[in-house]
N, C-alpha and C positions, 0 to 999 in steps of 0.2 A: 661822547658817543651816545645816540641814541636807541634806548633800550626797545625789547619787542613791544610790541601792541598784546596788552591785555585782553582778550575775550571774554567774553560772558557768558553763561551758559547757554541762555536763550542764540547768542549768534554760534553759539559750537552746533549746536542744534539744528537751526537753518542748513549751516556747511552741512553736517552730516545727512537732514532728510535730501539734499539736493544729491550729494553724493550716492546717495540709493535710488533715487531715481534714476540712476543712469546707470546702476548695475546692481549690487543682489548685497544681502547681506555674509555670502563665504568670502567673496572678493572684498570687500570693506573692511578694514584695521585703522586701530588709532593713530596706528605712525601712517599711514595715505592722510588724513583729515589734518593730521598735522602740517605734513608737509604741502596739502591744499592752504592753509591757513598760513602757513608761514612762522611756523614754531617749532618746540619741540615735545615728543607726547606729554614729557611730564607735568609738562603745563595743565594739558587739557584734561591727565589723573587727579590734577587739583579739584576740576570738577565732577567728574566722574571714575568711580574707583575701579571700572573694569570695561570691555568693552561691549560689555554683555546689558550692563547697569543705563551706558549709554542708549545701546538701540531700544532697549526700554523707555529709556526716557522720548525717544523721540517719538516710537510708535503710543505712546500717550499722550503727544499733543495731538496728536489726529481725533483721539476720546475725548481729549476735551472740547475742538470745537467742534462734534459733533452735539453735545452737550451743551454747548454755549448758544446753540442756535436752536434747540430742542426744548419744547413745551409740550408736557404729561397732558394729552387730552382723553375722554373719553374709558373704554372700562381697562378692568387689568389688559385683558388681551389685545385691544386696541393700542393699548401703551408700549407695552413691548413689543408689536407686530413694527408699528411707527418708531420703536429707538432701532429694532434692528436693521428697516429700511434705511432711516438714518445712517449710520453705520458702514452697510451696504456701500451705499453712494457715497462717502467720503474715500473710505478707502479703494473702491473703485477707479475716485482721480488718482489714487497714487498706491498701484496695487504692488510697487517694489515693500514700499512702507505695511502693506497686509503682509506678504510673507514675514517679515520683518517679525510683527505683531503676534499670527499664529505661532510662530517660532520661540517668542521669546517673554512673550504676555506684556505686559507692563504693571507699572505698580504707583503711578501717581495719582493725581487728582484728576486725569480724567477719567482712568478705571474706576475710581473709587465714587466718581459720581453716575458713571455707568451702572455700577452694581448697586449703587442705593437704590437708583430706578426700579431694576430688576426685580429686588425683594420688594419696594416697597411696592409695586403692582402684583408681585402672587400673595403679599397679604391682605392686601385687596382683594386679590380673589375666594379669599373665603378659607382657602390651606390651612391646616393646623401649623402652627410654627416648628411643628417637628419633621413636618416634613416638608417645607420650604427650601432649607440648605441643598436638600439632593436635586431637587427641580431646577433650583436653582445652575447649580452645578452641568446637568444636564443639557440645557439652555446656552450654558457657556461654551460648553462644549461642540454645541453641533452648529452657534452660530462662527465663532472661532474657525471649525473646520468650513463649513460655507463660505464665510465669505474667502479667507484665505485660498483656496479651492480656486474658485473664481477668479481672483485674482490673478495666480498661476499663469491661468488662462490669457490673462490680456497682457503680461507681457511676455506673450511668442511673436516672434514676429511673423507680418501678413503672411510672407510667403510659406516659412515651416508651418503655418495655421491653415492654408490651404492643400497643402502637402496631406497633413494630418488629416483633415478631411476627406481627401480623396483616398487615403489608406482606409479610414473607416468604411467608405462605402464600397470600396476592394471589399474588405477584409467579414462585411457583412452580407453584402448581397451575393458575392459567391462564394459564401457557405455551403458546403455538400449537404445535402438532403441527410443521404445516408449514414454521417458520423455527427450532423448536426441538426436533427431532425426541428427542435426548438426555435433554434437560432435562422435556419431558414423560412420556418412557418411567418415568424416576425420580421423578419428581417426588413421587408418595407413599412414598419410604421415605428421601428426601432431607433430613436435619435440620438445624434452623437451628443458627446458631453457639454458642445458648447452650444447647442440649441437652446432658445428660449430660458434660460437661466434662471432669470428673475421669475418667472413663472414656478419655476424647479423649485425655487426660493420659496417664494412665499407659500406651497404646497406645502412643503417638507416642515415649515418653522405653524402653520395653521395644524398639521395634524400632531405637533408635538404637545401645542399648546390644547388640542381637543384632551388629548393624554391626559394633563393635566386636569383639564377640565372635571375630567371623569373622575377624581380622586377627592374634587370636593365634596365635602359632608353637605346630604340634601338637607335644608329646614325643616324639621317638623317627620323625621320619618323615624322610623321605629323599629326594632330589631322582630324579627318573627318569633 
């Protein structure tokens, strides 16, 4: 009799990002991947001890080839403006695998090559090393919500996406004056959330880094 086919992590990995590409990570379990594969879960606990461990692992091959294809040029803020476009645009092609990600972080070697980047461009920029971890931190945070965010976004489908749209500009432009004096003043130059994005992006992640900027100790200045 012959026995099941062994998988390897790398192909449990494939099944599984293919598997979230076509749905989400609440609907996804190791017994579905299993019985995609043609096994039974405990096999695939031989590789991964949870399923939580798993989606981890998967959404950190996205990190790393984003990382595999990414070359540190130019100043700190150039370095990280470029890993988080990077970034951006991976998980963009496979924004089930962002939710995925936002949700669950990961903890391999492509995080951990992501986050050397990170540091090693705010010590770059001049940062005292004590206050590097929070920035740092900070950084991860609001690109984590970003891109994840985004993401969201691009898997609704067209029709609920123009649906939503058309509620927005219901729901904006007739706004009463009178209970919503603000919200009608703006109201035509006020854009919904999926406008322009990337634009929203690189705003939001340029002014955190000015943030930063501001924190650096000037050369040569002097206390009064």
């Amino acid at each position: 009799m012959t026995g099941r086919r062994r998988w390897t992590s790398d192909e449990i990995l494939d099944a599984a990002a293919e598997m979230l590409r076509a749905g989400d990570a609440e609907s996804f379990s190791v017994r579905k991947l299993a019985t995609v594969l043609g096994t039974d879960s405990s096999s695939l606990y031989r590789h991964f001890r949870s399923k939580t461990e798993l989606l981890r692992a998967v959404a950190d091959r996205i990190l790393l080839t984003v990382m595999e294809g990414y070359r540190p040029e130019g100043d700190w803020k150039q370095r990280i403006t470029a890993l988080a476009l990077h970034m951006r645009e991976a998980f963009g092609r496979q924004p089930q695998l962002a939710a995925v990600w936002g949700r669950y972080a990961s903890g391999g070697t492509g995080s951990r090559l992501a986050m050397e980047e990170v540091l090693q461009a705010l010590r770059a920029s001049g940062l005292p090393d004590e206050e590097i971890p929070a920035c740092y931190h900070r950084l991860a945070v609001l690109l984590t919500a970003l891109i994840a965010s985004e993401a969201s976004v691009r898997t609704i489908p067209s029709k609920e996406y123009d649906q939503g749209m058309e509620l927005f500009r219901v729901t904006v432009l007739g706004a009463d004056p009178g209970s919503f004096p603000a919200l009608a003043h703006f109201a035509r130059d006020v854009s919904p959330l999926g406008a322009d994005r990337q634009t929203a992006f690189e705003e939001i992640l340029a002014a955190q880094l000015a943030h930063i900027e501001a924190r650096i100790p000037r050369s040569g200045s002097t206390g009064s």
